[in-house]
Steps between C-alpha positions, in 0.01 A plus 500: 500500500525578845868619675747342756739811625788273664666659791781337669373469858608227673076415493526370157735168570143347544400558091674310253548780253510296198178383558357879448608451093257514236243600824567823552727786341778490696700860617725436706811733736920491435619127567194342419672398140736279690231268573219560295403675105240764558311726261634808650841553707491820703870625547561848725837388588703528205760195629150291504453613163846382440442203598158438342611589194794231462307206605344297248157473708406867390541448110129517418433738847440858480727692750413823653758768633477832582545764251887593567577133430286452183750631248773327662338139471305555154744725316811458639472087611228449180245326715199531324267379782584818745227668554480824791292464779094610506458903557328557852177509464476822750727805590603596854721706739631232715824320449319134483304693193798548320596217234848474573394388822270184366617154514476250309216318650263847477588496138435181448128491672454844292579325146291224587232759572590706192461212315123516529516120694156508671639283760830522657614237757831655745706246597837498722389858617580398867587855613570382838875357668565156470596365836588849590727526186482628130190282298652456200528109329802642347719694796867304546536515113648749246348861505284410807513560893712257689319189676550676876384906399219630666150515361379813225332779595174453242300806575650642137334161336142517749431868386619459135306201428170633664523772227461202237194373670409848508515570138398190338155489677393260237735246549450200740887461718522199717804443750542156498680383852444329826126594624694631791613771310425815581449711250579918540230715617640729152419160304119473612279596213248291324689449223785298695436161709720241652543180378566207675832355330408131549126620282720674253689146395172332469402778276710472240599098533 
């Protein structure tokens, strides 16, 4: 079965999520569970874990935290879906190769990969500001940006994600968004290709 990685761009609004179930396996990023059950919950954050692991939506989800925080949640809290996050596939000397300094939506795009998914669709990756603010569907809620703070610097998420594409030369990526889109000049390989988000809901409809 082919993969949906959920972002939480403001991009996705346009995709009714629920429609994606029994389609695709669904991985998904922090407060996804509050509106959606996915496959796969990547948590970084350990108050997202927190959260995702007291809300009912996550029962039959697999949640992924880093490895500080695995003890805590499976040992300590006896949740016996924690799981800890994919090892990079890759070493290097830079401080965007270091794991601590992944985020959830890396992870989440490298499970999917790690998975062995032949086809992984990216969705609510928006990278980009929102009307010159922070693109998240989420920001103005608990553990998230407030609705007025200034946009994220993505550079961390362009160059860590190209080393996915990089190292899964097999696998097919698509980034499903507005055709206007542009998509990094890091991103450009053959293995990745935009997706126009209005083709991607007549895909799976």
């Amino acid at each position: 079965m082919d993969a949906v990685v959920i972002g939480n761009g403001e991009s996705r609004r346009a995709i009714n999520l629920n429609q994606l179930k029994n389609h695709f396996t669904l991985i998904g990023c922090n407060a996804l569970h509050r509106d959606i059950t996915v496959d796969h919950l990547i948590c970084c954050d350990r108050r997202m874990a927190d959260e995702a692991t007291t809300n009912l939506n996550t029962v039959d989800t697999l949640i992924y935290v880093r490895e500080d925080w695995h003890h805590y949640f499976r040992k300590i809290r006896k949740n016996k879906n924690i799981r800890i996050v994919p090892d990079l596939p890759y070493t290097g000397e830079h401080k965007q190769d270091q794991p601590e300094h992944w985020g959830s939506g890396g992870y989440a795009i490298l499970l999917a990969a790690s998975l062995g998914i032949k086809n992984i669709y990216i969705l609510g990756f928006d990278l980009y500001p929102y009307r010159n603010k922070v693109n998240n569907i989420y920001k103005g809620t608990q553990h998230y940006a407030k609705q007025e703070a200034g946009p994220v610097d993505y550079s961390y998420w362009v160059y860590q994600i190209s080393k996915i594409f990089k190292y899964f030369p097999n696998t097919n990526f698509f980034i499903v968004n507005d055709a206007e889109w542009q998509i990094p000049r890091e991103w450009q390989n053959k293995n990745v290709s935009l997706k126009n988000i209005s083709d991607f809901s007549l895909h799976y409809k």
